[in-house]
N, C-alpha and C positions, 0 to 999 in steps of 0.2 A: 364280512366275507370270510376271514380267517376264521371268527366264530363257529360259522358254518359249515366250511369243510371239515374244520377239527371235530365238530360233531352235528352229524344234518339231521338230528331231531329224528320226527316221524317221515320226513319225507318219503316216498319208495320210490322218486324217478330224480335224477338228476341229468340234464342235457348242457353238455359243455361244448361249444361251437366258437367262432374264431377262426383268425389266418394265424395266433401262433400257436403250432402246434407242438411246440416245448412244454408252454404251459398249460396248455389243454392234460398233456400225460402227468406235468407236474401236479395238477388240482386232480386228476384222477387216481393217483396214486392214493394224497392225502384221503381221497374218500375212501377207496379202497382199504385203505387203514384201519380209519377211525371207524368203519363199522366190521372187517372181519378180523383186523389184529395184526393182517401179514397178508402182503400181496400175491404168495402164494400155496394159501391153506386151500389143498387140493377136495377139501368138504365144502369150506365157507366160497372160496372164489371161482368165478365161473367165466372164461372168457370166449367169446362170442367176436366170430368175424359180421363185417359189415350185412352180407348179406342171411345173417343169422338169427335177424329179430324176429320172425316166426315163434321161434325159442321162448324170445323173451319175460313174457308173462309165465309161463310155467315154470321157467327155472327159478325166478324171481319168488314163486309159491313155494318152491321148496325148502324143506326144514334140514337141517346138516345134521346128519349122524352124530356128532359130536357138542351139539349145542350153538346156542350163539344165534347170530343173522347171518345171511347168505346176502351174497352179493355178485351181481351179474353184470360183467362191464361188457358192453357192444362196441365195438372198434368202425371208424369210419361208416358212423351212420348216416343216412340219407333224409330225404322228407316220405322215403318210402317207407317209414317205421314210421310212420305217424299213426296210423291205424293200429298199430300193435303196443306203444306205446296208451293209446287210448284204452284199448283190451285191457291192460296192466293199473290203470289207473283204474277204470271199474271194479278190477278184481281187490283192489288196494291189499297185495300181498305185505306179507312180513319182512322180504327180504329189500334190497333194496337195489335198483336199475341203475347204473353208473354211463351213458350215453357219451360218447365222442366222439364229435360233429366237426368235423375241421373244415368240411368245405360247405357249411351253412351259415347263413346270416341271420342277423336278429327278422329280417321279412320271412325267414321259413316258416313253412306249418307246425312242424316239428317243435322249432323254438317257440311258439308263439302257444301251442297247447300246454308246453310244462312252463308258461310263463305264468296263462292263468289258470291252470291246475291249483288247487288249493297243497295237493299230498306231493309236488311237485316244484323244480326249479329250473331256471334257465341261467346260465354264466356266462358271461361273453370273455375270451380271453384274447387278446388284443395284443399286437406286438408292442411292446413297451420303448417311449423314448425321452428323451431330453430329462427335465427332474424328475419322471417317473421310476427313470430307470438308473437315473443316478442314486435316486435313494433308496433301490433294489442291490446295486452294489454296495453301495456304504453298510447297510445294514448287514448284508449276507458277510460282508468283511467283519465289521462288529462283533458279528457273534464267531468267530472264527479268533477274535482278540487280537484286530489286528485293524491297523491304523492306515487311511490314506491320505495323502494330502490332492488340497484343493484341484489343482494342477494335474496330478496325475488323475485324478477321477474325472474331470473334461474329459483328457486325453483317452479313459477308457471309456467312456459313454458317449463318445464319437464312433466308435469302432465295435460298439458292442449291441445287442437288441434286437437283432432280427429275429431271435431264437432263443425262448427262455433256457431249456435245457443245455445249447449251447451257452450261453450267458452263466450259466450255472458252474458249467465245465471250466472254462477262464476264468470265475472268480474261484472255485477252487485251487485252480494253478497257482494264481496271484498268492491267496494266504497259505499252500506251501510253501513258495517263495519266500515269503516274507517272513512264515513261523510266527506263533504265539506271541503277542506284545511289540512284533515289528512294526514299521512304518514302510510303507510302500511310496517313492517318489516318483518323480518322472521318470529317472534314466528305467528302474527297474520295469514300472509297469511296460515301457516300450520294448525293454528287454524282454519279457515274456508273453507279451501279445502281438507283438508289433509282425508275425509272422503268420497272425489266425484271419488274415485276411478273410476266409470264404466266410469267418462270423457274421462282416458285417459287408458282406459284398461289397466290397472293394474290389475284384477286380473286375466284375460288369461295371459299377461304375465308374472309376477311373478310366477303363476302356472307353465306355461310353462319351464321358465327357472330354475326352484325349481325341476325338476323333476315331476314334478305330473301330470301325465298323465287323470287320471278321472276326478282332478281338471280343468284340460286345456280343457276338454273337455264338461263340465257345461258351464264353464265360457263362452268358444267360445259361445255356443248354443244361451247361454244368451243375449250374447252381439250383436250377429244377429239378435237376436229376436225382441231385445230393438231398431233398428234401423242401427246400425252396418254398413256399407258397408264392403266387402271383401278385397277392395282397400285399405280403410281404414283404418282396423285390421291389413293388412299386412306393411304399413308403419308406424305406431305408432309400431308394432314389430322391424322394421328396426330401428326406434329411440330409442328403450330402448336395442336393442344389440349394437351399438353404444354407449351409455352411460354405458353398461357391458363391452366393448370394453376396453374403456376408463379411468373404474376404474381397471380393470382386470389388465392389464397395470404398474399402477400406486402401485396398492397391491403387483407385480410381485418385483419392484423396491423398493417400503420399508419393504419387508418382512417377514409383519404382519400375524398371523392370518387372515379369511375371519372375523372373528364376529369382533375381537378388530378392524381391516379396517373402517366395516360397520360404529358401533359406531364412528370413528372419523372424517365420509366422508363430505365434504364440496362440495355443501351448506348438508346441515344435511338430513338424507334418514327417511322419516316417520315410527316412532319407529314402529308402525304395518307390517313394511314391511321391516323392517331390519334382518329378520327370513330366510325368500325368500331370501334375496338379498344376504346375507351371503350364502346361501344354493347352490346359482347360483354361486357368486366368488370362492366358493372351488371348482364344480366341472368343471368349464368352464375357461380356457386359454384365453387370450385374442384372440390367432391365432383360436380356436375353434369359438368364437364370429364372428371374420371375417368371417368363412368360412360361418353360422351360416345366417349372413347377406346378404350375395352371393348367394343364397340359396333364401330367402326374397326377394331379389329385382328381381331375375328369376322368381318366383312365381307371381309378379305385372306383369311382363310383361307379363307373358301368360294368366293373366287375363284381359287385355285389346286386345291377340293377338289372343288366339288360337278359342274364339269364345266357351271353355267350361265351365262350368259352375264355377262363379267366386268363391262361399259358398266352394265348393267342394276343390277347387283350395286350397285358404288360411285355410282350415280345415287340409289338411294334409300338409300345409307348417307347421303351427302349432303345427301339433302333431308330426309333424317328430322333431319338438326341444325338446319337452317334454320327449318323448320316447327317445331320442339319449341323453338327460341329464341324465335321470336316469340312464340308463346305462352307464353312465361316473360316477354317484356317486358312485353306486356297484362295481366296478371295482377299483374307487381310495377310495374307505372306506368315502366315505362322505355323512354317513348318518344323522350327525344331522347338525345343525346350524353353528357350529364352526368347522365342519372337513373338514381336509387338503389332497392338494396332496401330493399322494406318487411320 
């Protein structure tokens, strides 16, 4: 993969599709690079709104003034460039087609012709999580010369992934913080991420799973608004009922309070949001969690299956948690921070 972006050979089409559209722009960049030199040589780069692939094939044929390969990037393409995309692969020009597909799946047409295109490629870029995305920060830290321990890197890879470019952003922060040859701990990394909540949507889902339905439903808006995919929101939901699972679980077996739990959770839950998370461990089981997530992960797939609209889709996977939580606190009395089930 890396090989490839760094230099994609003969290819002339490349088609980059996914819900994260961080690294959709981060692999399109690198392409745009490594064939015209600089992302923006006003001869060699050529950029093209969505509904602009008409275009595509001829500017893809054109020679630059100045030498070199041309390079034509198409922004939020559809499966309605599949045809024009085909055009281009007949013509197999010189330059080369850079395609970014954020709301296509690997079943599009689109994807599916530069899959088996020979002069052609398909990418899938996917929100990254758990050790994938931990060894996305370790490394990006690495080469920055800068050191994290065990602990704190949980702590950021709980909180981080819904968004490569975001993700990109806070680990820059982090190795400023930290400076060349430093070691990044807990206190610190809470220190400097511990307030990027819309990273990793935390407050849709704490809302959500706090019971607070009008909250959950700002939040969601918000978090669409800002950039959000659907896909997105709904698996960073799956990851933090997973982690509600998980401590759910573990509260079930030392048979603490939700609040006294929260305060002693390892790695340590951001004091801001130890309120919610208490709120969630009293009213939510861990069996609840599962079902919770089964639930989640139907909801991904009929937004990549059913063809309706994906906002819609993950809005009431969402609120159906929110809603079914409160009414699980009214029923076992847990209405503040620290109450239990009956």
């Amino acid at each position: 993969m890396a090989g490839f972006l760094a230099d994609p050979g003969r290819a002339c089409a490349v088609v980059l599709f996914g819900d994260d559209v961080g690294l959709i722009r981060e692999r399109s960049d690198m392409l745009v690079r490594s064939a015209a030199g600089s992302l923006d040589d006003p001869f060699r780069v050529v950029d093209l709104p969505g509904d602009g692939s008409d275009r595509l094939a001829d500017e893809a044929s054109g020679l630059p003034l100045t030498g070199g390969r041309r390079v034509v990037r198409l922004r939020d393409a559809t499966d309605s460039a599949t045809a024009r995309l085909k055009l281009l692969l007949e013509r197999a020009p010189p330059g080369l087609a850079v395609i970014e597909a954020p709301s296509l799946t690997g079943r599009s047409r689109l994807v599916k012709l530069a899959e088996t295109a020979p002069a052609a490629a398909a990418i899938g870029c996917y929100v990254e999580s758990g050790a994938e995305l931990a060894s996305v920060i370790r490394e990006a830290l690495a080469g920055e010369g800068v050191r994290i321990e065990p602990e704190a890197l949980a702590w950021v890879t709980a909180r981080l992934g819904a968004d490569r470019a975001a993700t990109r952003r806070e680990v820059e922060k982090l190795a400023l913080f930290a400076s060349r040859g430093g070691t990044l701990d807990l206190a610190a990394v809470s220190a400097c991420v511990g307030d990027a909540s819309g990273l990793s949507l935390d407050d849709v889902l704490f809302a959500a799973t706090s019971g607070d339905v009008a909250g959950t439903d700002r939040a969601l808006g918000l978090a669409l608004a800002e950039g959000a995919t659907a896909v997105g929101v709904l698996r960073a939901a799956l990851g933090h009922m997973d982690r509600l699972a998980r401590l759910s679980a573990a509260r079930e077996t030392a048979g603490t309070s939700a609040a006294e739990f929260v305060r002693s959770a390892r790695p340590p839950i951001f004091f801001r949001r130890q309120p919610a998370m208490a709120q969630a461990l009293a009213a939510l089981t861990s069996k609840a969690c599962a079902t919770a997530a089964r639930r989640l992960a139907a909801a991904e797939r009929a937004c990549k299956r059913t063809g309706a609209p994906a906002d819609v889709i993950a809005r009431e996977a969402i609120s159906t948690i929110a809603r079914q939580t409160a009414a699980l606190r009214r029923q076992r009395g847990s209405g503040s921070a620290g109450g239990e089930r009956t």
